[in-house]
C-alpha positions as CSV (number, residue, x, y, z in Angstrom):
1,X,29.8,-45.2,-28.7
2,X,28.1,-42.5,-31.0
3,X,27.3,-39.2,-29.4
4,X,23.4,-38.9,-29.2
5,X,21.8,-35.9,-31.4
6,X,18.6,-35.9,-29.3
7,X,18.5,-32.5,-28.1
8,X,16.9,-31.3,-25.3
9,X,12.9,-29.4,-25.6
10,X,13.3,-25.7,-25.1
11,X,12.0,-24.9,-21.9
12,X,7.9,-23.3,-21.9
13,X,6.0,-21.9,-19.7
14,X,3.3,-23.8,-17.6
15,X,-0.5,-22.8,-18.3
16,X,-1.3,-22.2,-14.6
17,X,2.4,-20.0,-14.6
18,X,1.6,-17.7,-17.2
19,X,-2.5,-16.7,-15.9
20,X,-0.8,-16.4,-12.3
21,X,1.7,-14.7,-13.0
22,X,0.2,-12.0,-15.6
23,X,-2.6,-12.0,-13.0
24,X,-0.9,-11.7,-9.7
25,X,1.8,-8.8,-11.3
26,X,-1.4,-6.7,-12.3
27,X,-3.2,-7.1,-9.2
28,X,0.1,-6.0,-7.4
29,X,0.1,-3.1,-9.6
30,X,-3.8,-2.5,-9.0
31,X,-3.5,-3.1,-5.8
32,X,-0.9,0.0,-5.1
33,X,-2.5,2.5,-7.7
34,X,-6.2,1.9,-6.3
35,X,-5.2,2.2,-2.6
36,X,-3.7,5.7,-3.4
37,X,-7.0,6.6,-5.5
38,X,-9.0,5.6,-2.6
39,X,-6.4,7.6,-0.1
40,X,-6.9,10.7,-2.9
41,X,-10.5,11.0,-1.6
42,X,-10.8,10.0,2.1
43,X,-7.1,10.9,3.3
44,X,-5.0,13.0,1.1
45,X,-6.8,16.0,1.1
46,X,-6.8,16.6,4.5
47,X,-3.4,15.5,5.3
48,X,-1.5,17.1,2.6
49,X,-3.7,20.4,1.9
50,X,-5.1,21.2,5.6
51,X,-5.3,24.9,4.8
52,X,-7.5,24.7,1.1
53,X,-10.7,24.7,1.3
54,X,-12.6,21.4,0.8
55,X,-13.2,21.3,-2.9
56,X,-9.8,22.7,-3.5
57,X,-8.6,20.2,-1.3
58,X,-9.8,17.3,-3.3
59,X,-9.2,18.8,-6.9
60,X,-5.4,19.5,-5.2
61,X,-5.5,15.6,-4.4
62,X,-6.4,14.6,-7.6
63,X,-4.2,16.5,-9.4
64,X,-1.1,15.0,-8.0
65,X,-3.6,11.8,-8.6
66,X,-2.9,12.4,-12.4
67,X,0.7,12.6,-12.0
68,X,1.0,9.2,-12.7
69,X,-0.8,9.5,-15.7
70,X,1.7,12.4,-17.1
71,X,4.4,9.4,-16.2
72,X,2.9,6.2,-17.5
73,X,3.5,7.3,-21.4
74,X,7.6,7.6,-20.6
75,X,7.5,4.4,-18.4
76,X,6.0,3.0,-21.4
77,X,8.9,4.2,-23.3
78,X,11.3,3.1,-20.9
79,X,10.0,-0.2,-20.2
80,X,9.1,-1.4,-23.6
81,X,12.6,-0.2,-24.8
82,X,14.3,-3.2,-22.9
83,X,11.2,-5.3,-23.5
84,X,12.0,-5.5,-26.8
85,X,14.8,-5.7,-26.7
86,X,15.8,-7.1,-23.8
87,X,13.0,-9.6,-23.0
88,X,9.6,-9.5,-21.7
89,X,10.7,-11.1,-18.1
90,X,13.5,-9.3,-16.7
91,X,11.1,-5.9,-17.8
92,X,7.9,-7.2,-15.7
93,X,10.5,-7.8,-12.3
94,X,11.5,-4.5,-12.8
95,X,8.2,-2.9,-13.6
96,X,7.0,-4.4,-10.5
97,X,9.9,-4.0,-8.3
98,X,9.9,0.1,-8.7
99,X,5.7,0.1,-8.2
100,X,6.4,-2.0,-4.9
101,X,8.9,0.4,-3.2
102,X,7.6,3.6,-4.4
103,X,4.2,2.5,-2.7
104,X,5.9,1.1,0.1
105,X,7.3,4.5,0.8
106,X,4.0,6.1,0.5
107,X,2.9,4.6,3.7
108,X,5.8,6.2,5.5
109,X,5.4,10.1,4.6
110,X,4.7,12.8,7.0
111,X,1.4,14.9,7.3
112,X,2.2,18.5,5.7
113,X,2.4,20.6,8.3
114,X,5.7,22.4,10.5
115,X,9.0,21.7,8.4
116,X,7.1,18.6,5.8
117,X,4.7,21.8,4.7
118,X,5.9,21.7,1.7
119,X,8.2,18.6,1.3
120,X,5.6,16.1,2.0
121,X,3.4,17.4,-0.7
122,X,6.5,17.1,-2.9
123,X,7.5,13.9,-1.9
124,X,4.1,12.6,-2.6
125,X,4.5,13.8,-6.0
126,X,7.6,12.1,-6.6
127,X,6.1,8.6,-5.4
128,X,3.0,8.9,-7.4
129,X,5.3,9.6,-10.8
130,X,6.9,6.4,-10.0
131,X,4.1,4.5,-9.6
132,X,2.6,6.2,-13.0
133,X,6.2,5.1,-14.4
134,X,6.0,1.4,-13.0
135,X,2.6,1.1,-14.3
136,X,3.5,2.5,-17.7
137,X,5.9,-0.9,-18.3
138,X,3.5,-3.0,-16.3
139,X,0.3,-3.8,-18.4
140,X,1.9,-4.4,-22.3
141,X,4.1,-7.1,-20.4
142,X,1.7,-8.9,-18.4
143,X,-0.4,-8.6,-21.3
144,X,2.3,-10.0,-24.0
145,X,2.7,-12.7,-21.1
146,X,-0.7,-13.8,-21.0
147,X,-1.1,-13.5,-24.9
148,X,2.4,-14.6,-26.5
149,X,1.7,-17.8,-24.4
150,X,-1.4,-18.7,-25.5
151,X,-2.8,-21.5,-27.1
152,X,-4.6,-20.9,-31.2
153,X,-7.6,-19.1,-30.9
154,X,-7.3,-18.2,-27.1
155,X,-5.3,-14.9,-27.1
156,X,-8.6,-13.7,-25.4
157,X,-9.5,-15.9,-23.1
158,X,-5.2,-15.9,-21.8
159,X,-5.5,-11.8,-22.4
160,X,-8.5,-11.2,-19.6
161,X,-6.4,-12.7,-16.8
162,X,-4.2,-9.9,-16.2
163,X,-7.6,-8.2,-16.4
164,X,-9.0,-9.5,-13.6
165,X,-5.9,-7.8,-11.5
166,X,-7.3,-4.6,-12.2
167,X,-11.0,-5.6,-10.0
168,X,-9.1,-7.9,-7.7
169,X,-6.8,-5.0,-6.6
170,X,-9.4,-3.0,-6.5
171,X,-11.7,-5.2,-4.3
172,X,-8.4,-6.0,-1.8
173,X,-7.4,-2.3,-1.5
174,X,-10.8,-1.1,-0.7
175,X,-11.9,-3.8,1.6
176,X,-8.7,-2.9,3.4
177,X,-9.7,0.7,3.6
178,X,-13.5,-0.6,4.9
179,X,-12.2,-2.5,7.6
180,X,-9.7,0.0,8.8
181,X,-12.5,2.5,8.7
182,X,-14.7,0.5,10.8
183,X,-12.1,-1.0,13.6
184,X,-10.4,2.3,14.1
185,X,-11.5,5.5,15.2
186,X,-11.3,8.9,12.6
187,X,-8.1,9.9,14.2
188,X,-6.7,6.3,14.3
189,X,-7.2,5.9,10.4
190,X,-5.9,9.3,9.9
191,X,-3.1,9.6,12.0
192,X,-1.7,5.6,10.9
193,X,-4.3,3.6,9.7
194,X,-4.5,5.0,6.1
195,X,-0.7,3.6,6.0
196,X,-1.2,-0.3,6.4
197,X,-2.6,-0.8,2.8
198,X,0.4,1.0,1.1
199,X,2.6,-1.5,3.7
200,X,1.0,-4.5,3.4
201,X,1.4,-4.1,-0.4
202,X,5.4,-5.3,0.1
203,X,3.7,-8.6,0.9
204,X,2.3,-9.1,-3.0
205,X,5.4,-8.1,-4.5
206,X,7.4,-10.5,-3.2
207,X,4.6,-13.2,-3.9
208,X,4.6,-11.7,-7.2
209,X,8.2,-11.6,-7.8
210,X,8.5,-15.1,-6.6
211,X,6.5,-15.9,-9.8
212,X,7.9,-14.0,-12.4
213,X,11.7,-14.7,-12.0
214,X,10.6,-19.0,-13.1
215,X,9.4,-17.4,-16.2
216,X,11.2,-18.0,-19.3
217,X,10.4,-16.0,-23.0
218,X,7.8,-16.4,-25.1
219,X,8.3,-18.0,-28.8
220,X,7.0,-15.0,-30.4
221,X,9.8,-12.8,-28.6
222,X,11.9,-15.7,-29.2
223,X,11.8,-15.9,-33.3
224,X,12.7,-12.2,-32.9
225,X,15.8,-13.3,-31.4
226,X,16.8,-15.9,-33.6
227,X,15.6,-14.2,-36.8
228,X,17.7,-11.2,-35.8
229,X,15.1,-8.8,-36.0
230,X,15.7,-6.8,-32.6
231,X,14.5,-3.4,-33.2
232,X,17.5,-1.0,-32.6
233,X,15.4,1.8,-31.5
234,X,11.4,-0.1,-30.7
235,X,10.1,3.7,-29.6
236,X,11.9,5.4,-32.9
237,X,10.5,2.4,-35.1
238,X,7.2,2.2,-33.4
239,X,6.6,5.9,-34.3
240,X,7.5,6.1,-37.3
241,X,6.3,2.6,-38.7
242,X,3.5,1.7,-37.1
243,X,2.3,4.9,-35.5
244,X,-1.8,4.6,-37.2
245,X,-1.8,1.3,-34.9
246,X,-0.2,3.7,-32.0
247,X,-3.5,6.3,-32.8
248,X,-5.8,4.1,-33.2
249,X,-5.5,2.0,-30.0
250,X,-5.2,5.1,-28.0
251,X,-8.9,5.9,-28.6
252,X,-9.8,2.1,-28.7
253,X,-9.2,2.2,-25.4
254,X,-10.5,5.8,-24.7
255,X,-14.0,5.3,-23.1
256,X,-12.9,2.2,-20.5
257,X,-10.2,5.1,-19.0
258,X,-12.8,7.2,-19.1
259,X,-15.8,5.2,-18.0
260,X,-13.4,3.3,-15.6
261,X,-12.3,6.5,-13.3
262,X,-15.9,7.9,-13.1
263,X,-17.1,4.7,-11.9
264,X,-14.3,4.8,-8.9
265,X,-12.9,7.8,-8.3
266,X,-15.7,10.3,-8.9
267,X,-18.6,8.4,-8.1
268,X,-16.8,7.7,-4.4
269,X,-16.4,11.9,-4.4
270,X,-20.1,11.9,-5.2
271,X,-21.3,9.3,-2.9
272,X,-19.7,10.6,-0.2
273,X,-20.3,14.2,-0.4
274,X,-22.9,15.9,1.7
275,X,-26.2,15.9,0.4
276,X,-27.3,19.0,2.0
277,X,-26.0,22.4,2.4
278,X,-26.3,22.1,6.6
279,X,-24.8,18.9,6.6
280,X,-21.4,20.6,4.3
281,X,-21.4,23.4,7.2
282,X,-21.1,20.7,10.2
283,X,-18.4,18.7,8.0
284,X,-16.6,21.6,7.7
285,X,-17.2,22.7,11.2
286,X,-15.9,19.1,12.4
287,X,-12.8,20.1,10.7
288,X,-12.4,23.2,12.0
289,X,-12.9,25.1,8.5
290,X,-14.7,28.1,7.7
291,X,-17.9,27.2,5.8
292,X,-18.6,30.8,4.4
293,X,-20.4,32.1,1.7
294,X,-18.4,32.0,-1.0
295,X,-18.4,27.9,0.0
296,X,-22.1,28.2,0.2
297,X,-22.2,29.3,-4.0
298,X,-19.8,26.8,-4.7
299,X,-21.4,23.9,-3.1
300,X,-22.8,20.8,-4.9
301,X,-24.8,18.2,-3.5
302,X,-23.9,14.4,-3.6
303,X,-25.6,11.4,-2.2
304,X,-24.9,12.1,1.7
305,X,-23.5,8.6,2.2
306,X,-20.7,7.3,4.9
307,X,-17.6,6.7,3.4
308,X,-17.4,2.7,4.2
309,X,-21.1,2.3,2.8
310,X,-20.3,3.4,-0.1
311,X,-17.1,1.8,-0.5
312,X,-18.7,-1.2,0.0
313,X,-21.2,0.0,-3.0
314,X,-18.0,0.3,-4.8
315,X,-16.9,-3.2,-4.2
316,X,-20.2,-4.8,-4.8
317,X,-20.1,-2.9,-8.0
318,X,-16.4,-4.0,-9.0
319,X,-17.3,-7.9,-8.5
320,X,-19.6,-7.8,-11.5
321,X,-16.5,-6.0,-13.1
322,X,-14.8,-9.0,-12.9
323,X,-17.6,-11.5,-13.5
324,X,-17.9,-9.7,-17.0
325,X,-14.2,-9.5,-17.6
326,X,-13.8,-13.1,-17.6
327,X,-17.0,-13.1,-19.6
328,X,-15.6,-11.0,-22.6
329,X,-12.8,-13.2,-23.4
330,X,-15.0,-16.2,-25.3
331,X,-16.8,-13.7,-26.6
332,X,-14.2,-11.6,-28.1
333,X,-13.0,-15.2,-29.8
334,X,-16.4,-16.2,-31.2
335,X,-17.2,-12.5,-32.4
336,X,-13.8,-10.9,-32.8
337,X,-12.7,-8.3,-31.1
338,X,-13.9,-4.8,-33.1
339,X,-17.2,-7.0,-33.8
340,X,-17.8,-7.3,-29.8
341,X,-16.3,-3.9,-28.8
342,X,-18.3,-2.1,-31.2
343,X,-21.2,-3.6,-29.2
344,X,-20.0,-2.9,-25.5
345,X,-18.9,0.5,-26.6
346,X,-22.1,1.5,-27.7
347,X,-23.4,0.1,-24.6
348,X,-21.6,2.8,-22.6
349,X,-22.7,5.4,-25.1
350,X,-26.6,4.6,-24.0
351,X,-24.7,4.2,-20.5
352,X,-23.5,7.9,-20.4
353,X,-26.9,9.2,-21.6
354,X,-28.5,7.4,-18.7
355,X,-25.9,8.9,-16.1
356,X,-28.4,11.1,-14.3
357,X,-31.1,8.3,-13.9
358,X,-28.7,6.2,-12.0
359,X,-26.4,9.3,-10.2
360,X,-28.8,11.7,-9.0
361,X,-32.0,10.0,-7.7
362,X,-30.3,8.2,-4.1
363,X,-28.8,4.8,-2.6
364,X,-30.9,2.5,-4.5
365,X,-30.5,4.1,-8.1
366,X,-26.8,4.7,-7.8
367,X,-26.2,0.8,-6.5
368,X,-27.5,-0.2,-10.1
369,X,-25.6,2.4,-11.7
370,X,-22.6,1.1,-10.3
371,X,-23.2,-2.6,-11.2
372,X,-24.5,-1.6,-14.7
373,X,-21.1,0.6,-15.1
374,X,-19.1,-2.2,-14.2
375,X,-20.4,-4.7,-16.0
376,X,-20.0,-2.9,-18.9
377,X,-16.2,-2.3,-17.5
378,X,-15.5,-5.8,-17.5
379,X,-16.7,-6.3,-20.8
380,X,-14.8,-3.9,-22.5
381,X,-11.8,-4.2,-20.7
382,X,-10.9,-7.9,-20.8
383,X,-10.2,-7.6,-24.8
384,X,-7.9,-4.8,-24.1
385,X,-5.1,-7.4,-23.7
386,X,-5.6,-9.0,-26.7
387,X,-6.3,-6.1,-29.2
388,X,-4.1,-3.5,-28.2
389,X,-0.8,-6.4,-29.1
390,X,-2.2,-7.3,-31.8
391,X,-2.2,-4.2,-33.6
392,X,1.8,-4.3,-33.8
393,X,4.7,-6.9,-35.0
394,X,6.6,-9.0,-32.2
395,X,9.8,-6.9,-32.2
396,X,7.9,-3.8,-31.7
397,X,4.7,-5.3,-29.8
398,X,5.6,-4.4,-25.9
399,X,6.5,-0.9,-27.6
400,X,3.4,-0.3,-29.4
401,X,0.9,-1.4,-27.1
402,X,1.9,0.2,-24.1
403,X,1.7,3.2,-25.5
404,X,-1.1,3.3,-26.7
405,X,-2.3,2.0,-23.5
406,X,-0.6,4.7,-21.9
407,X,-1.4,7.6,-24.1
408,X,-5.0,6.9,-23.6
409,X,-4.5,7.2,-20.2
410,X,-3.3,10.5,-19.9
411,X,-6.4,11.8,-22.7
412,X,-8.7,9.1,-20.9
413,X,-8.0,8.3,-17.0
414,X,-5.9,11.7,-16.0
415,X,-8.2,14.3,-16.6
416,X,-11.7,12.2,-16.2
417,X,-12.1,12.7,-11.9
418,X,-10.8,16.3,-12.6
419,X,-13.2,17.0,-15.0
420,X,-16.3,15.0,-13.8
421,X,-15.9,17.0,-10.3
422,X,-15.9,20.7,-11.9
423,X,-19.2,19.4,-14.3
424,X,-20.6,18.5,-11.5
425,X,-19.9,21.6,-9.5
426,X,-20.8,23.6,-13.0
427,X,-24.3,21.9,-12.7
428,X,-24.3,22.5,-8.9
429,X,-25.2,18.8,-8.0
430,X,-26.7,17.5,-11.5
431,X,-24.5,15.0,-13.0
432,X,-26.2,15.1,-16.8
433,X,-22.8,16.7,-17.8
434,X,-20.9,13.8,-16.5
435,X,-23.3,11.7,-18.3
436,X,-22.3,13.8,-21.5
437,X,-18.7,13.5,-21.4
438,X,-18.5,10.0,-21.2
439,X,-20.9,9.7,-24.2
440,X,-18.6,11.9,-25.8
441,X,-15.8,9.6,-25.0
442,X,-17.7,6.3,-26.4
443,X,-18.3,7.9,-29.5
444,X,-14.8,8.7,-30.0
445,X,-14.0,5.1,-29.2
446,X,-16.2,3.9,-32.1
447,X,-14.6,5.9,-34.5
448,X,-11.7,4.6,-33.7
449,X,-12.9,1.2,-34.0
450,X,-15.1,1.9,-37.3
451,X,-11.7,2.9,-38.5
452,X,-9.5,-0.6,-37.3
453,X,-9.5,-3.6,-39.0
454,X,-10.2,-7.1,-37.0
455,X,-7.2,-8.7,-35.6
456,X,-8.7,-12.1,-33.9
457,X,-6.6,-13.8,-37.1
458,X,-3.3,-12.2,-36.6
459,X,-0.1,-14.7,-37.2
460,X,0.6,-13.0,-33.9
461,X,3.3,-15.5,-33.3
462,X,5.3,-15.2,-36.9
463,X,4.1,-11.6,-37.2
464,X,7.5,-9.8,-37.0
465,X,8.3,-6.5,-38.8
């Protein structure tokens, strides 16, 4: 009896398993990086820097904040070295594995003060770099993921689902942090309360684990195999062949860093910070800190509002960011990606003018600020996943794109909270400076797209250098 030559179908991915799992790895990811933005403003200062003063306090806070941000290019290095040439799936379990425990850990460190003085501080430092490192791997490969696996003309559409991890880890972290602020009393969340997001977050990563390991490799990644075209260097070869791509998606994706960390991080230290000069001398009082006059000069006014009111400001606001994420994917088919980004991006430009209209005037003004900001968030950050890929070849794609991802983020995301807080202290409480620099930002974006051809018709499957 003849041997049969019917050969067996090469094994794909499921639909539903590529948008969960390039959707439930970022939100993981999301997850762990927004509880410790949200910690940077209501915990860290206090617990790691108890003897600055309170506006030192918070730029200390944030500056270990950008830590990560000075990490993420070299985990993009790292990461998309063995993504390309290892595979995209045993990178994203890694990726995700060294964000889980390094946040996990977070949850267990000791308040600086007796012998942890200094080494808590430090220790905080090293966690945060890892985290910055994990995330540096994390979004090309989620992204390739959602895109290598999509159907003709739907890069997009597959591209904004590990998108929406970035507002639905948003939206779990903070609600966490509003209910724990509400149960528990000031010194319950401080002493242990501020820890249960950072533990909890063990409980995604295995989910998300779960998910990844049934994955098998994309075609694209695939044809690179069987054509023999593994790059033997993907950072050496992405730098020196394709490094206009490199420049030109780092400021593609300039203003959404930019726009994206004023809208959370800043506008939470704004919201929440006194609104009067007496009511900055009882909050400093309450902690037992000298509100002098030196504090007097330096003091800027913010909106007044309790920390749990405005978070929930914040997640009101971050709904819409996700609404509009999803929103931007058919749109960035029907009108191409540049076309529609040009659009969005000059969107934020007005947006930035506006600032000051929405941030200065109280509750009311500053609730549509946020769901205008956010909107526009969504709408220029669900493309991200399907540009930024296609502006490099398979065998160099998990390189390229993640660091230009990353780059922007330490130009973009890393210096925005630091520098939105000392404009705003340099206008002593007027935020039209903030408003500035993120006009300044969107412009810098458009160049950069003026300058970028459309990709939408990319062979992004065959396209192999």
């Amino acid at each position: 009896m003849p041997k049969s030559t019917i050969t067996a179908a090469p094994k794909a991915n499921t639909r539903g398993r590529v948008l969960f799992a390039s959707m439930i790895g970022t939100t993981v990811e999301f997850f762990d990086f927004y509880a410790y933005a949200t910690a940077s403003v209501l915990v860290f200062p206090t617990l790691f820097f108890p003897n600055a003063s309170n506006v030192n306090a918070i730029l200390s806070s944030f500056a270990i904040f950008g830590v990560a941000f000075i990490a993420r290019p070299l985990g993009s290095v790292l990461f998309g070295h063995y993504g390309d040439k290892l595979g995209r799936k045993g990178t994203l379990v890694g990726s995700l594995m060294l964000m889980g425990i390094s946040t996990f850990l977070i949850g267990f460190l000791p308040a600086a003060a007796g012998s942890f003085v200094v080494l808590a501080p430090l220790m905080l430092v090293l966690l945060r770099f890892a985290q910055g490192l994990a995330l540096g791997g994390e979004w090309s490969g989620a992204a390739l993921l959602a895109t290598e696996n999509a159907p003709a003309n739907k890069r997009a559409i597959y591209g904004t689902f590990p998108q929406l991890g970035a507002p639905i880890g948003f939206i779990v972290a903070n609600l966490l942090f509003v209910v724990l602020q509400t149960t528990l009393t000031e010194d319950q969340f401080m002493d242990w309360g501020w820890r249960l997001p950072f533990l909890l977050s063990a409980v995604l990563v295995v989910v998300g684990l779960y998910v990844r390991l049934k994955l098998v490799e994309s075609n694209s990644f695939q044809k690179v195999l069987d054509q023999k075209k593994v790059a033997k260097s993907p950072f050496k070869d992405t730098m020196k062949y394709h490094w206009r791509p490199v420049l030109a998606g780092t400021f593609i994706m300039l203003a959404t860093y930019v726009l994206f960390y004023l809208m959370t991080s800043f506008t939470l230290t704004y919201g929440t910070a006194p609104a009067t000069v007496e009511a900055a001398r009882a909050a400093a009082e309450a902690k037992g800190k000298v509100f002098d006059a030196a504090a007097e000069a330096a003091f800027a006014p913010g909106l007044g509002l309790a920390r749990p009111e405005f978070l929930t400001m914040l997640i009101i606001g971050v709904v819409f960011f996700g609404i509009f994420t999803v929103v931007s994917g058919p749109l960035a088919e029907k009108f191409g990606r540049r076309k529609f980004l040009i659009g969005v991006t000059l969107g934020i430009l007005v947006f930035g003018a506006a600032w000051t209209l929405m941030f200065g005037p109280g509750k009311g003004a500053a609730m549509a600020g946020l769901i205008i900001g956010f909107t526009l968030m969504g709408l220029t950050f669900g493309p991200m996943a399907a540009i930024l890929p296609e502006l490099f070849p398979a065998n160099v794609r998990y390189t390229g794109s993640a660091i230009a991802y990353n780059m922007s983020s330490v130009i973009g995301a890393a210096p925005a909270s630091f520098v939105a807080i000392a404009l705003w202290q340099f206008g002593k409480g007027d935020t039209v400076w903030v408003g500035v620099y993120l006009a300044i930002a969107a412009v810098l974006t458009l160049i950069a797209l003026f300058l970028t051809a459309e990709t939408k018709d990319t062979d992004y499957e065959n396209n192999v250098a």
